[in-house]
Structure formats: C-alpha cells, structure tokens
C-alpha positions in Angstrom: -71.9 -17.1 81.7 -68.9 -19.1 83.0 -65.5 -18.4 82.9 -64.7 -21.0 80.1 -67.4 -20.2 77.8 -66.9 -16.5 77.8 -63.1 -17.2 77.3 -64.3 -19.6 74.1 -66.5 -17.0 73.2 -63.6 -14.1 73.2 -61.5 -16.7 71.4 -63.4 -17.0 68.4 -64.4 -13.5 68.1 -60.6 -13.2 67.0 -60.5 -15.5 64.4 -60.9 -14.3 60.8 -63.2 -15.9 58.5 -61.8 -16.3 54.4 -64.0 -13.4 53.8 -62.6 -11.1 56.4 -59.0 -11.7 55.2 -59.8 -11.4 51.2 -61.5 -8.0 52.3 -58.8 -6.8 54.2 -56.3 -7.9 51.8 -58.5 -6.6 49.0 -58.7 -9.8 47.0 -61.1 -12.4 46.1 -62.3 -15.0 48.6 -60.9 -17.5 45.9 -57.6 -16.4 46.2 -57.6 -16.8 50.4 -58.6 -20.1 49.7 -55.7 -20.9 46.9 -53.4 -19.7 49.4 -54.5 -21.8 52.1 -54.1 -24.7 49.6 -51.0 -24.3 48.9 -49.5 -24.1 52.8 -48.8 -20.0 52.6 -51.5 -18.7 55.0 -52.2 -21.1 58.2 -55.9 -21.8 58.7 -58.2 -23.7 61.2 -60.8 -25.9 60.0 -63.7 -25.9 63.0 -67.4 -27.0 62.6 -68.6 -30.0 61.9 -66.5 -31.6 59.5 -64.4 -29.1 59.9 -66.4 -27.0 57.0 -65.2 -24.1 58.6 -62.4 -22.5 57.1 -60.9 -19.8 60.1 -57.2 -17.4 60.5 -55.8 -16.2 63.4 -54.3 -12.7 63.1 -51.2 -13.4 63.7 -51.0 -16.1 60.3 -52.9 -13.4 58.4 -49.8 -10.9 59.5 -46.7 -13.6 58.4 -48.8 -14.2 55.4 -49.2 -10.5 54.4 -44.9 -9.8 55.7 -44.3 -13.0 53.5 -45.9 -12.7 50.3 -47.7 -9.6 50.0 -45.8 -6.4 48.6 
C-alpha cells in the first residue's frame, strides 16, 4: 500500500458518519441532519454526488461546546 493511500485511508477512518454523531450525541439521525441544514454543525459531502453526508471531530466538538448543554 503506498504512502498516499494509506494516509487517505487513515483520513477517512476519522470522519464521523450522521449516524455516529446522532449516537454519540444520543439523538436522532434526523436531528444531525437538521443541524447541518441549518449551518450549526460543519459537514463534508464526499461520494458521488456528494450523497455522502461526513463530520470531522473536531466540528462535532464546537457543535456539542456550542449548542449542546
């Protein structure tokens, strides 16, 4: 494996899918998604057609600091 892949691979390992986030938050996938609507949590779209809905930590963390109690 080459050094790029493996660095692509470790990459998107860290990303957080809407499900991961409503689960660690302990809310609804829907209400990931409404939040990402609305410009509070920072998401990626990757895939084709960008289908693929994916958070970095480190939004998921100045989500959670900024709107969650």
């Amino acid at each position: 494996m080459s050094q790029s892949t493996s660095a692509k691979t470790n990459s998107s390992r860290t990303l957080l899918t809407v499900r991961d986030v409503a689960l660690l938050d302990g809310c609804s996938e829907k209400t990931v998604r409404r939040a990402i609507a609305a410009g509070r949590l920072r998401a990626l779209r990757v895939g084709p057609g960008g289908r693929l809905i994916r958070i970095h930590p480190a939004d998921h963390a100045a989500y959670r600091n900024a709107y969650r109690t």
